[in-house]
N, CA, C and O atoms as a GROMACS GRO file, in nm:
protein
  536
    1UNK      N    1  -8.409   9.282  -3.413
    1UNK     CA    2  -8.456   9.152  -3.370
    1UNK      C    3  -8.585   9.113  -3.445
    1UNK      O    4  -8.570   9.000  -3.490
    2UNK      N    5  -8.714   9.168  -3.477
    2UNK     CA    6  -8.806   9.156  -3.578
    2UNK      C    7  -8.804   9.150  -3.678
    2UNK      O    8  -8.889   9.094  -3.747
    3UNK      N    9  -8.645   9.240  -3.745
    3UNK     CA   10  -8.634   9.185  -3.878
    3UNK      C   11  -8.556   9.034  -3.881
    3UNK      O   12  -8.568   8.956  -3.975
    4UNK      N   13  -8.510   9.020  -3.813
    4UNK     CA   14  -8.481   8.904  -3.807
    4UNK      C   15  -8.564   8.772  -3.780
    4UNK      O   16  -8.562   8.662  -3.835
    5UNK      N   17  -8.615   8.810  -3.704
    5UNK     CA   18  -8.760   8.706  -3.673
    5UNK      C   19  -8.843   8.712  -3.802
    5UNK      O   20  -8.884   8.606  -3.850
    6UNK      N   21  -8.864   8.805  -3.850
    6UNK     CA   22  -8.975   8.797  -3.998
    6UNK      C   23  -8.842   8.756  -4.090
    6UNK      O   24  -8.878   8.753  -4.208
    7UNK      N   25  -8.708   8.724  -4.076
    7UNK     CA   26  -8.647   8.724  -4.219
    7UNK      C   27  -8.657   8.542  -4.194
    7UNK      O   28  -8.688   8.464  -4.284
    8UNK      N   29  -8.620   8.499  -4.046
    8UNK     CA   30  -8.651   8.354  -4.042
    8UNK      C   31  -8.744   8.309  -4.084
    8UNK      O   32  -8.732   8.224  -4.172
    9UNK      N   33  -8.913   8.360  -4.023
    9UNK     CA   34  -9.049   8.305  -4.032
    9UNK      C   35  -9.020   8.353  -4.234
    9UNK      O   36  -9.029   8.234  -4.264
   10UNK      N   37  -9.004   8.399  -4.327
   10UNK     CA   38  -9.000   8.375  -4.428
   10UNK      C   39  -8.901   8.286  -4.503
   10UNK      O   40  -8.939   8.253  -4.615
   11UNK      N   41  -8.823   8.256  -4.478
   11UNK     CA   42  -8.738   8.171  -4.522
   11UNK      C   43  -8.806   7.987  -4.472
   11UNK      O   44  -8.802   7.883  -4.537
   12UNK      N   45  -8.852   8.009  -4.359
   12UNK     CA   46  -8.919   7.883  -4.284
   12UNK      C   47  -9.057   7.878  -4.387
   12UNK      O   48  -9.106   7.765  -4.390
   13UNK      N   49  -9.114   7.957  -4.454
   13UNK     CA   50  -9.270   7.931  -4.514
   13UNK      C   51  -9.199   7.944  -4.660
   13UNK      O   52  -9.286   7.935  -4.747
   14UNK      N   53  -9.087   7.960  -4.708
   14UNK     CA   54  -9.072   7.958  -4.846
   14UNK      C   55  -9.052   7.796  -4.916
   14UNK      O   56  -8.975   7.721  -4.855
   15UNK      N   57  -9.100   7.759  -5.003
   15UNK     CA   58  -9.147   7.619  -5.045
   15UNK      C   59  -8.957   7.556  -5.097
   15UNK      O   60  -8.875   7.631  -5.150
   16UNK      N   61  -8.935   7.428  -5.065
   16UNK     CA   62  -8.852   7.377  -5.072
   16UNK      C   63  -8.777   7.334  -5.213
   16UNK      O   64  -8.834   7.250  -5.283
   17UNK      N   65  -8.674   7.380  -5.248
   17UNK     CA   66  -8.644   7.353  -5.397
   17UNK      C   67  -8.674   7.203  -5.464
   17UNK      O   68  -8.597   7.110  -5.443
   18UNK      N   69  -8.785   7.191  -5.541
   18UNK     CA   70  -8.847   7.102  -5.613
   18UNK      C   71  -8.719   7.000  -5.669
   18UNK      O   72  -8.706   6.878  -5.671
   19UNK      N   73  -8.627   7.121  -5.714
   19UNK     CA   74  -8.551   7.033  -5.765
   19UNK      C   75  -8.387   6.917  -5.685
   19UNK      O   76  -8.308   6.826  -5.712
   20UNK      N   77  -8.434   7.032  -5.560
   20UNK     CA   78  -8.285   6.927  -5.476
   20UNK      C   79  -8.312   6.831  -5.460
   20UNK      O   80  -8.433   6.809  -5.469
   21UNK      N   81  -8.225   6.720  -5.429
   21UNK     CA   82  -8.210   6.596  -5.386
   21UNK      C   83  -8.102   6.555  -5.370
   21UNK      O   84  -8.005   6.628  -5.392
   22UNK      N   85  -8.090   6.431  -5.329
   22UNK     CA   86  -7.927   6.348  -5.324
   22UNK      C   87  -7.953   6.261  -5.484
   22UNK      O   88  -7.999   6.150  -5.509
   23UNK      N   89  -7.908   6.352  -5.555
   23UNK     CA   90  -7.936   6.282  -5.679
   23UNK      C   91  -7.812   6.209  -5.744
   23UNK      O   92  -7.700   6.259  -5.747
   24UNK      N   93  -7.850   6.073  -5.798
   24UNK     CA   94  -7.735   6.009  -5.805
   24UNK      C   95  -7.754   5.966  -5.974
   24UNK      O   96  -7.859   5.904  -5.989
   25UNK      N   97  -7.673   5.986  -6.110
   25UNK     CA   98  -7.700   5.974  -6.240
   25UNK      C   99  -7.776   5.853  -6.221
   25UNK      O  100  -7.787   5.795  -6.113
   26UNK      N  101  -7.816   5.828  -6.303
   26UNK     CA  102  -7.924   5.629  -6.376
   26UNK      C  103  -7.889   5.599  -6.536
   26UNK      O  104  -7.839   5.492  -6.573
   27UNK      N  105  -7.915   5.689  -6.610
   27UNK     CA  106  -7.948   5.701  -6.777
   27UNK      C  107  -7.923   5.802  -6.824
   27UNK      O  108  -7.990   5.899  -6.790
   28UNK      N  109  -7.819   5.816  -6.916
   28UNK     CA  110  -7.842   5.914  -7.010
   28UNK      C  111  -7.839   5.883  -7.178
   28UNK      O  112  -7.771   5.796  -7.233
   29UNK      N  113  -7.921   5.969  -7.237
   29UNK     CA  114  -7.904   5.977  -7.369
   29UNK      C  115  -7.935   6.097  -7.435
   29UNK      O  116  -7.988   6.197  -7.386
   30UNK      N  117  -7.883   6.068  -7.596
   30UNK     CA  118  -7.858   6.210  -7.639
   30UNK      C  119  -7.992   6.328  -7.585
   30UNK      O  120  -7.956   6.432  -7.530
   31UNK      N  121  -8.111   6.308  -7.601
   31UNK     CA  122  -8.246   6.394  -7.585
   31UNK      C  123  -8.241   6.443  -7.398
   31UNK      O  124  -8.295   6.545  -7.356
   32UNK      N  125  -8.157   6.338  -7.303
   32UNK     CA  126  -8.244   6.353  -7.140
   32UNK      C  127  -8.121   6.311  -7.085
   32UNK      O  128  -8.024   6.270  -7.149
   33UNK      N  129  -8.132   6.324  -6.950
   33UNK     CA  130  -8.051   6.231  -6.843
   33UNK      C  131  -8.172   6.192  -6.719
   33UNK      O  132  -8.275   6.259  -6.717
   34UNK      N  133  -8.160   6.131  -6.663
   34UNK     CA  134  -8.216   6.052  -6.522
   34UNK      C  135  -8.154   6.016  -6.480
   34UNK      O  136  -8.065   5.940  -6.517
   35UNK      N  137  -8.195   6.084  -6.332
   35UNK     CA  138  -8.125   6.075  -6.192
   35UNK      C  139  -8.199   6.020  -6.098
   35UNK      O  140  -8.315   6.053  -6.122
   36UNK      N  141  -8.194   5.955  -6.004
   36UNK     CA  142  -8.254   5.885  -5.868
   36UNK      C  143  -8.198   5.956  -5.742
   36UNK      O  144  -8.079   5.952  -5.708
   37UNK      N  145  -8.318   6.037  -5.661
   37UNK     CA  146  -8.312   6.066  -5.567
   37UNK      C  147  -8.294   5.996  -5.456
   37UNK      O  148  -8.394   5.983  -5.387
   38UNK      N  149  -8.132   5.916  -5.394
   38UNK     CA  150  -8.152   5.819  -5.308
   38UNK      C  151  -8.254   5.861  -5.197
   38UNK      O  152  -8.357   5.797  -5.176
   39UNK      N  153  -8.233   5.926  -5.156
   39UNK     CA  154  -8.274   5.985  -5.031
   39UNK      C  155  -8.420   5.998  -5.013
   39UNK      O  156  -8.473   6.016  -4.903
   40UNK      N  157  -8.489   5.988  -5.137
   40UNK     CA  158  -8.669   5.978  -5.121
   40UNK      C  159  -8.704   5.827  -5.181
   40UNK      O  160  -8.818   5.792  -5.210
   41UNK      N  161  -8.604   5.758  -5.193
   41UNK     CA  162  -8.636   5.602  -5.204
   41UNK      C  163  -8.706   5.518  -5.105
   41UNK      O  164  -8.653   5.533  -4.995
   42UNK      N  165  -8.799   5.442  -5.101
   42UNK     CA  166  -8.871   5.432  -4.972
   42UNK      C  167  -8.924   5.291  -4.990
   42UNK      O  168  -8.965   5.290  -5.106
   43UNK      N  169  -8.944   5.172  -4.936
   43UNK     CA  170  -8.982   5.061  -5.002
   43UNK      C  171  -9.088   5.023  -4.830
   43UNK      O  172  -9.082   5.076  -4.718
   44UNK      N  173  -9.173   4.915  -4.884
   44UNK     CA  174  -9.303   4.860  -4.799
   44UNK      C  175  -9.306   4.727  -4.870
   44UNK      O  176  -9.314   4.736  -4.993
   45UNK      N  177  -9.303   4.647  -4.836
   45UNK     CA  178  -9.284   4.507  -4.911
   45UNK      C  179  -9.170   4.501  -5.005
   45UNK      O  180  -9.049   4.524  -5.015
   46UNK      N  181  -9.323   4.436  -5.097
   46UNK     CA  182  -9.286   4.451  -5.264
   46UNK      C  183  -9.257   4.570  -5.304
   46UNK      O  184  -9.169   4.583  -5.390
   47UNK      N  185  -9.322   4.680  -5.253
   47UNK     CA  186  -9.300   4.798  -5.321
   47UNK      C  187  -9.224   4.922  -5.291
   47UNK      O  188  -9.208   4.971  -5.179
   48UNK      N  189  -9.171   4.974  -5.422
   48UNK     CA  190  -9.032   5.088  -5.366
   48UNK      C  191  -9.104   5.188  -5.448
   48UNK      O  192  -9.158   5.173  -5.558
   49UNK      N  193  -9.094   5.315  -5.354
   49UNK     CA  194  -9.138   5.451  -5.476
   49UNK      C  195  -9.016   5.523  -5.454
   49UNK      O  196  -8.950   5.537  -5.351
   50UNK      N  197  -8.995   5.578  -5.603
   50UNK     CA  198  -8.842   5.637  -5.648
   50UNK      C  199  -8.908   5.785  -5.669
   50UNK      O  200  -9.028   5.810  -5.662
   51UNK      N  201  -8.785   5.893  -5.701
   51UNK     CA  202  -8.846   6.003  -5.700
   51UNK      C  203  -8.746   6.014  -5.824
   51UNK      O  204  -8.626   6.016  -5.796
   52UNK      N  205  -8.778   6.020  -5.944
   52UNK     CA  206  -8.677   6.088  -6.065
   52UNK      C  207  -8.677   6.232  -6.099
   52UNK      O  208  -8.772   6.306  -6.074
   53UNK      N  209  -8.538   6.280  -6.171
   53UNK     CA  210  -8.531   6.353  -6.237
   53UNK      C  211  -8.523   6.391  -6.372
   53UNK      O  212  -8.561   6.275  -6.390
   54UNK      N  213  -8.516   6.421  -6.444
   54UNK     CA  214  -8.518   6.397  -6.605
   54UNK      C  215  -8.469   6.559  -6.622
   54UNK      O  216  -8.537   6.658  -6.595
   55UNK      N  217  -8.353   6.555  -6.665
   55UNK     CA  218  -8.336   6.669  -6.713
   55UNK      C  219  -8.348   6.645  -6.920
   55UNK      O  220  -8.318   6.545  -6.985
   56UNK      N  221  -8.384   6.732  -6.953
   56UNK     CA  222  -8.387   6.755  -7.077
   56UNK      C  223  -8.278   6.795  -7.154
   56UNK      O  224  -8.182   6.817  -7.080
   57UNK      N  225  -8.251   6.814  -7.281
   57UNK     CA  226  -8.108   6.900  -7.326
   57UNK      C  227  -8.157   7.032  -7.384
   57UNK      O  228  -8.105   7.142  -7.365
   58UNK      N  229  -8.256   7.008  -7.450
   58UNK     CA  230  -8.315   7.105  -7.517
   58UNK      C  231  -8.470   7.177  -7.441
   58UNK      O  232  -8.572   7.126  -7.487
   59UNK      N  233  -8.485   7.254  -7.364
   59UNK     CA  234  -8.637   7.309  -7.346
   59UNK      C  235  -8.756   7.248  -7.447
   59UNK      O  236  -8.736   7.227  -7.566
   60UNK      N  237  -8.866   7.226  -7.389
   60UNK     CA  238  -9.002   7.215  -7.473
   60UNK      C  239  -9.036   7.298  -7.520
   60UNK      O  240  -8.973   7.398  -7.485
   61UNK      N  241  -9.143   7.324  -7.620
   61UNK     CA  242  -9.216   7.416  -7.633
   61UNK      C  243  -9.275   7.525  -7.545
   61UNK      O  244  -9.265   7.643  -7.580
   62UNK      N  245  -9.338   7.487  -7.429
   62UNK     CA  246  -9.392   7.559  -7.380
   62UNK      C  247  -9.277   7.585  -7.196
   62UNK      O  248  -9.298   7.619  -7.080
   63UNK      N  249  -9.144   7.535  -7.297
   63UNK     CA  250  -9.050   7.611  -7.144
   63UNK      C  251  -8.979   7.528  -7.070
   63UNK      O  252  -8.876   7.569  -7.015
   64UNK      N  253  -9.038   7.344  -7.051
   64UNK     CA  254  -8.997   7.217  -6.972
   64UNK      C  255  -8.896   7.194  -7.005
   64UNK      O  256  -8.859   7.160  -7.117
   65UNK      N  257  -8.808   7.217  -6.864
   65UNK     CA  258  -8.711   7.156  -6.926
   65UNK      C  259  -8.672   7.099  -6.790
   65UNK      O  260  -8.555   7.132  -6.774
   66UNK      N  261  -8.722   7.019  -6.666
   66UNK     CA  262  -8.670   6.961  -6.553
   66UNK      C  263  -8.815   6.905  -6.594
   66UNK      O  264  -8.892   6.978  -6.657
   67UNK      N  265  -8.850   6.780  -6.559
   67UNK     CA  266  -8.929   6.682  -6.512
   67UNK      C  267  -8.857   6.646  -6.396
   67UNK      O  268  -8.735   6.658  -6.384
   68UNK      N  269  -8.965   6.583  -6.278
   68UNK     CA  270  -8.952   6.489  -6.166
   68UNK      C  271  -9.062   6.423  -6.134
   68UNK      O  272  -9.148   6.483  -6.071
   69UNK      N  273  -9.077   6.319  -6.162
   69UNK     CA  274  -9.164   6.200  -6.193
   69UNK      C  275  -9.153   6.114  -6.017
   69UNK      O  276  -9.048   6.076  -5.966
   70UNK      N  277  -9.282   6.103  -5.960
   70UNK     CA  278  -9.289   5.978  -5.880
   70UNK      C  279  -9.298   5.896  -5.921
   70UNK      O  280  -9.374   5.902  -6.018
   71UNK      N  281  -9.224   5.720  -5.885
   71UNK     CA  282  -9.268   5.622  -5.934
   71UNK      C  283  -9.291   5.522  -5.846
   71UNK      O  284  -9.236   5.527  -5.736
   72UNK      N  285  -9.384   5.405  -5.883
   72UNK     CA  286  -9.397   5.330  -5.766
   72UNK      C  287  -9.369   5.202  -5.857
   72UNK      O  288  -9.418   5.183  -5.969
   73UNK      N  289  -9.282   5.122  -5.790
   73UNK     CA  290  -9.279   4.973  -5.866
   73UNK      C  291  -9.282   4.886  -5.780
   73UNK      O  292  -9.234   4.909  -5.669
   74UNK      N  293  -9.331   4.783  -5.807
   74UNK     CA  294  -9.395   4.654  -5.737
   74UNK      C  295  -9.288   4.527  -5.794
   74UNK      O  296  -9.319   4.454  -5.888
   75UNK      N  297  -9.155   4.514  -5.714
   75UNK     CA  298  -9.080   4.374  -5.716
   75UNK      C  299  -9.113   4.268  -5.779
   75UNK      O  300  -9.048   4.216  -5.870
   76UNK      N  301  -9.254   4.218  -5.717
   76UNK     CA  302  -9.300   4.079  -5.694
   76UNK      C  303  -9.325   4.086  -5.859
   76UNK      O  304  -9.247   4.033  -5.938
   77UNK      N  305  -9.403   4.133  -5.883
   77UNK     CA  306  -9.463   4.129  -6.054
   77UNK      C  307  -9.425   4.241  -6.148
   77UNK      O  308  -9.497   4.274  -6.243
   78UNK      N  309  -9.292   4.310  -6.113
   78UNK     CA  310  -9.192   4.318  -6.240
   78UNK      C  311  -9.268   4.466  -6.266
   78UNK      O  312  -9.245   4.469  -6.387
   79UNK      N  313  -9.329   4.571  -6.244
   79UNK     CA  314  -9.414   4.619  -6.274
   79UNK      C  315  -9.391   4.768  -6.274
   79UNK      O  316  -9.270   4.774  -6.298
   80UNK      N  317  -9.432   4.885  -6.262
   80UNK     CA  318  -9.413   5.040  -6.249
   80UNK      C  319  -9.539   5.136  -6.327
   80UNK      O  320  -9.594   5.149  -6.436
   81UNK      N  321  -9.540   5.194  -6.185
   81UNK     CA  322  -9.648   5.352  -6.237
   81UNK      C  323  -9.573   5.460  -6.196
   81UNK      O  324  -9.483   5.472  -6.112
   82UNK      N  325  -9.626   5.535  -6.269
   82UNK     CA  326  -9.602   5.674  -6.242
   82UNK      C  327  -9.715   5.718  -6.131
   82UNK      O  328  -9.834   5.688  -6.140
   83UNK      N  329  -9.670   5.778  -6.050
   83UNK     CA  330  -9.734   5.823  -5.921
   83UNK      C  331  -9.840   6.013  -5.958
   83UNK      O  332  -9.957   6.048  -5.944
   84UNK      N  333  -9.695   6.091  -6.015
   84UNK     CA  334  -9.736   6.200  -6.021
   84UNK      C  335  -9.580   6.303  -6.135
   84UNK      O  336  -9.466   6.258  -6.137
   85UNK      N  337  -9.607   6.396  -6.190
   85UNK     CA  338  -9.545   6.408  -6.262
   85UNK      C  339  -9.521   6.572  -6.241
   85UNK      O  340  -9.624   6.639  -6.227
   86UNK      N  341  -9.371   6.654  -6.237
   86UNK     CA  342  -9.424   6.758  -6.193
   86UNK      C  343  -9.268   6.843  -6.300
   86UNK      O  344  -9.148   6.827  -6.281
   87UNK      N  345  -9.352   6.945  -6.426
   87UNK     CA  346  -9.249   7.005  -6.479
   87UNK      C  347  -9.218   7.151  -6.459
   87UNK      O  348  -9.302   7.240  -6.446
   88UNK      N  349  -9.086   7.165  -6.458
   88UNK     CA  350  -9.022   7.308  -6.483
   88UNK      C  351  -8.953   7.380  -6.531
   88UNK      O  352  -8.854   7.312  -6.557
   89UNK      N  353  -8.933   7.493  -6.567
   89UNK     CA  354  -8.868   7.527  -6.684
   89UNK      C  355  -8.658   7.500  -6.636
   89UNK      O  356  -8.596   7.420  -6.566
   90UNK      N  357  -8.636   7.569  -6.688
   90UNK     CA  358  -8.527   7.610  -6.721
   90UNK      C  359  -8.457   7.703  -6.538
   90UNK      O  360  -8.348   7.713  -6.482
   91UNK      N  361  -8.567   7.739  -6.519
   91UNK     CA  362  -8.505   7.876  -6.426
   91UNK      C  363  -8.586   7.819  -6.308
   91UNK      O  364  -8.603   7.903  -6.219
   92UNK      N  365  -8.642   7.696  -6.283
   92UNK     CA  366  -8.684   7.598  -6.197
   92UNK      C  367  -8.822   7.659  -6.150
   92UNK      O  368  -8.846   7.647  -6.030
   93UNK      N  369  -8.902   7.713  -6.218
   93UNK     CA  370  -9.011   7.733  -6.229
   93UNK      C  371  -9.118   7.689  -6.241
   93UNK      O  372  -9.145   7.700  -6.361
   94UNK      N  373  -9.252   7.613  -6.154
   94UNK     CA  374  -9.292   7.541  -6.226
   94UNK      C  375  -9.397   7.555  -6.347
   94UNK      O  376  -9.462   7.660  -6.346
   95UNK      N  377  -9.422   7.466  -6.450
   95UNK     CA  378  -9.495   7.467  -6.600
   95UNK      C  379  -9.642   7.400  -6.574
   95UNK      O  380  -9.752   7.452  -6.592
   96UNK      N  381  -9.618   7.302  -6.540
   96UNK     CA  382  -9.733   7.218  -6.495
   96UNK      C  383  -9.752   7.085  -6.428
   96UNK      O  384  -9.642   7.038  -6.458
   97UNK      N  385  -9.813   6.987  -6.357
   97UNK     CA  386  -9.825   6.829  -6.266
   97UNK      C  387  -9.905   6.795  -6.296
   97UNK      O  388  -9.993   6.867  -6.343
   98UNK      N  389  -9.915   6.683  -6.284
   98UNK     CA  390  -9.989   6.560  -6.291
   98UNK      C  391  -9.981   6.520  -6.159
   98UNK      O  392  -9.881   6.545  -6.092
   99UNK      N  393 -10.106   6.439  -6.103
   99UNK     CA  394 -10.124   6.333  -6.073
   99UNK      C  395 -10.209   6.269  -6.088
   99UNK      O  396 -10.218   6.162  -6.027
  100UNK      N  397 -10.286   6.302  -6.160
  100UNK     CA  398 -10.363   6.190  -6.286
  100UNK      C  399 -10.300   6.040  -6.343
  100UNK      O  400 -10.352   5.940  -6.394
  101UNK      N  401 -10.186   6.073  -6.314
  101UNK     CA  402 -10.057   5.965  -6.336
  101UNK      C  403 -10.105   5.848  -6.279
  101UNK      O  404 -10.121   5.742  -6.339
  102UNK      N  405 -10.144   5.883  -6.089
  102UNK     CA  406 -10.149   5.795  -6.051
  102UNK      C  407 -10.264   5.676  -6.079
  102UNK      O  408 -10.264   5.570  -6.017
  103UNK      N  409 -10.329   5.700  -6.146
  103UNK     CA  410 -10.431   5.639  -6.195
  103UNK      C  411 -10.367   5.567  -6.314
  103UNK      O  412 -10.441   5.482  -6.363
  104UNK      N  413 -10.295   5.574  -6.349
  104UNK     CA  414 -10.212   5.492  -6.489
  104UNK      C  415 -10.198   5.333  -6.384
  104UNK      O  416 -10.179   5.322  -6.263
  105UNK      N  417 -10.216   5.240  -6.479
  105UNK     CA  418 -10.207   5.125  -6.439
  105UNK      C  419 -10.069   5.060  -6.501
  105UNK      O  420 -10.023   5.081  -6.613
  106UNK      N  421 -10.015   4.977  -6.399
  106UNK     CA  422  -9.885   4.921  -6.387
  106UNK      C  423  -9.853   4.886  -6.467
  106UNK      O  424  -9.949   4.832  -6.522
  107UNK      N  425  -9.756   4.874  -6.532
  107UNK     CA  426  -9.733   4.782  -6.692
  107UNK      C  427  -9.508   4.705  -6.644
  107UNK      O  428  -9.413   4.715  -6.566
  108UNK      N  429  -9.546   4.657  -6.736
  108UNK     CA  430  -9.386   4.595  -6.728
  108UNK      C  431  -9.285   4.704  -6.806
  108UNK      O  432  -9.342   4.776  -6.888
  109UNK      N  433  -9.176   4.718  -6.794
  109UNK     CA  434  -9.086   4.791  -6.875
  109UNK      C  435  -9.031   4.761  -6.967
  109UNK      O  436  -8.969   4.657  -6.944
  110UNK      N  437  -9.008   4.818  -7.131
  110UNK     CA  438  -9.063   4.811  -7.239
  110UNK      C  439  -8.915   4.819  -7.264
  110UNK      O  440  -8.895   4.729  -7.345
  111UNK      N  441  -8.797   4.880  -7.237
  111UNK     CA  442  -8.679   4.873  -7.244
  111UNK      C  443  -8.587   4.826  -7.153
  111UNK      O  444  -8.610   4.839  -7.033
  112UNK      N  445  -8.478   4.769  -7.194
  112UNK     CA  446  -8.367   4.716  -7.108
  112UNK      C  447  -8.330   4.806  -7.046
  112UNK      O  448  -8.249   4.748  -6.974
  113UNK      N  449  -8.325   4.940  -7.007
  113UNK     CA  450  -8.296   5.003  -6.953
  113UNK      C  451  -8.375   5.037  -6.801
  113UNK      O  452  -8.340   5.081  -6.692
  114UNK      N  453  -8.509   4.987  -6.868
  114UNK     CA  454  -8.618   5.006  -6.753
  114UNK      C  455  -8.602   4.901  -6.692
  114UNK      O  456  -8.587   4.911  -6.570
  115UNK      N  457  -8.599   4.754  -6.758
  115UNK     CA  458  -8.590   4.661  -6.649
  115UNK      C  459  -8.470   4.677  -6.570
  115UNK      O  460  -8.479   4.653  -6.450
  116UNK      N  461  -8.340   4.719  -6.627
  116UNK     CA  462  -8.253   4.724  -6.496
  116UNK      C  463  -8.269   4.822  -6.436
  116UNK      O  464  -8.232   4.794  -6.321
  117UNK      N  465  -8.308   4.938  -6.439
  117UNK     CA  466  -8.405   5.028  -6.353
  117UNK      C  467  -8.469   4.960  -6.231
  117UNK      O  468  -8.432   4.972  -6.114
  118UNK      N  469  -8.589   4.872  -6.287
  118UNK     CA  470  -8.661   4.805  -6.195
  118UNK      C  471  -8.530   4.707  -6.084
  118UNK      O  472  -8.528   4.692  -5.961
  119UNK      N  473  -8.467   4.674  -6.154
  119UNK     CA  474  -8.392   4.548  -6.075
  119UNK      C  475  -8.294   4.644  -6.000
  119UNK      O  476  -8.256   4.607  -5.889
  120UNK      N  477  -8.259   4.739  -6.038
  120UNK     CA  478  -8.174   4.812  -5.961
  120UNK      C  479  -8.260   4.902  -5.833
  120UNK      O  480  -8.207   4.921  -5.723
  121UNK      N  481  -8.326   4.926  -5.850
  121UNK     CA  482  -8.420   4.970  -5.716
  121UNK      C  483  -8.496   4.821  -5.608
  121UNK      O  484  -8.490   4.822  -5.485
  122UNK      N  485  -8.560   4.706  -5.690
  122UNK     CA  486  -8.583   4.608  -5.635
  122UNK      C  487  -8.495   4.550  -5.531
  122UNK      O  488  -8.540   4.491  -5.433
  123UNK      N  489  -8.355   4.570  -5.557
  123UNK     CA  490  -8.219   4.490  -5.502
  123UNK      C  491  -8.167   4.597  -5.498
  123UNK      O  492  -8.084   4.555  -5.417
  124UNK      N  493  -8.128   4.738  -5.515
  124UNK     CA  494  -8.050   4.822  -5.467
  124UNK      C  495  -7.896   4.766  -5.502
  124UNK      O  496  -7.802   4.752  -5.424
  125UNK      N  497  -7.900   4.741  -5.632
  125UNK     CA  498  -7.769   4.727  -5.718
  125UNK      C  499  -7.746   4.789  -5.838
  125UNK      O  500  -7.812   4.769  -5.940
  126UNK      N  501  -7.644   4.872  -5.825
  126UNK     CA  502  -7.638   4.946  -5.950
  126UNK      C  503  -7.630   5.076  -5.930
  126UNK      O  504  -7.582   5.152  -6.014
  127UNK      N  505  -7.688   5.123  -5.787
  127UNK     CA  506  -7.743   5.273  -5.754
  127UNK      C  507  -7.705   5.221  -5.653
  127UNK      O  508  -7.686   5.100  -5.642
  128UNK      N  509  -7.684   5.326  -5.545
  128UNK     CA  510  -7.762   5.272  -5.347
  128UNK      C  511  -7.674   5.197  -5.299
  128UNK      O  512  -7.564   5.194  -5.353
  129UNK      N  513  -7.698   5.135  -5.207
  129UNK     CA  514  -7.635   5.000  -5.159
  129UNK      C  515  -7.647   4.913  -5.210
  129UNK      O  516  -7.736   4.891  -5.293
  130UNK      N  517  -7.567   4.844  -5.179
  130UNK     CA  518  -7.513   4.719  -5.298
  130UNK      C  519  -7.623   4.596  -5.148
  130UNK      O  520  -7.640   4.596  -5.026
  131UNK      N  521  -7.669   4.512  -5.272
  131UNK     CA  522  -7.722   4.396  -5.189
  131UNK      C  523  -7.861   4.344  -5.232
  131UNK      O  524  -7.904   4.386  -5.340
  132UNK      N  525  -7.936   4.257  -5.159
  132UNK     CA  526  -8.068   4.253  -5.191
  132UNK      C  527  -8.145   4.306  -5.090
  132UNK      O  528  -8.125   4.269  -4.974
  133UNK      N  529  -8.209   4.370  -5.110
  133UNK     CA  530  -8.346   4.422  -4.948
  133UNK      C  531  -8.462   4.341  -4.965
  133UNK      O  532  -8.564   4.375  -4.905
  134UNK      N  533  -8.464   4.187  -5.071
  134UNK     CA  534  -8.588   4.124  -5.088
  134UNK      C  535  -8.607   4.069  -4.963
  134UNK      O  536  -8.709   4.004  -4.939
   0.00000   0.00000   0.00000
């Protein structure tokens, strides 16, 4: 019965896999793929924060090869930051985070891919439920 009680109380304090989610594809290309965690999608107004994944094809230098990026984008004015940035290798280990990120100031998205990004989280078309939540 105590080993059992200490095999629960450790399994209950062991840290939650960084990398699960209800992850649903977004983008891929030859270098990455990105995925959207429906399930940590969260919106307050104007604003929705997404939780990505980025898998890599090839490892970095120093081992990265999972990114998961917070993002926060703002509807009203077209916009997106990175919240916090958190990498791991290969064997889901982590390399290193950011949230220095969050201090990055909002900018518009620089590819067609990002703006339907944005419009697909704004309106939840494309990903999610189909509809507008404006």
């Amino acid at each position: 019965m105590i080993v059992l009680a200490a095999a629960l109380a450790l399994q209950a304090a062991a840290p939650a896999d960084p990398l699960a989610g209800d992850w649903l594809p977004v983008h891929e290309q030859a270098e990455f793929r990105l995925a959207v965690d429906e399930g940590a999608t969260t919106r307050d107004g104007d604003l929705v924060q997404v939780r990505l994944r980025m898998e890599l094809r090839e490892a970095q230098p120093d081992g990265g090869r999972w990114g998961i990026i917070r993002m926060e984008l703002n509807c009203r004015s077209r916009t997106g930051r990175q919240l916090s940035v958190h990498v791991y290798g290969a064997d889901g280990r982590p390399i290193g985070d950011s949230d220095a990120a969050a201090a990055e100031a909002p900018r518009e998205p620089r590819t067609e891919q990002g703006r339907q990004f944005l419009d697909a989280a704004c309106h939840r078309t494309g990903w999610g439920e189909e509809g507008d939540e404006e």
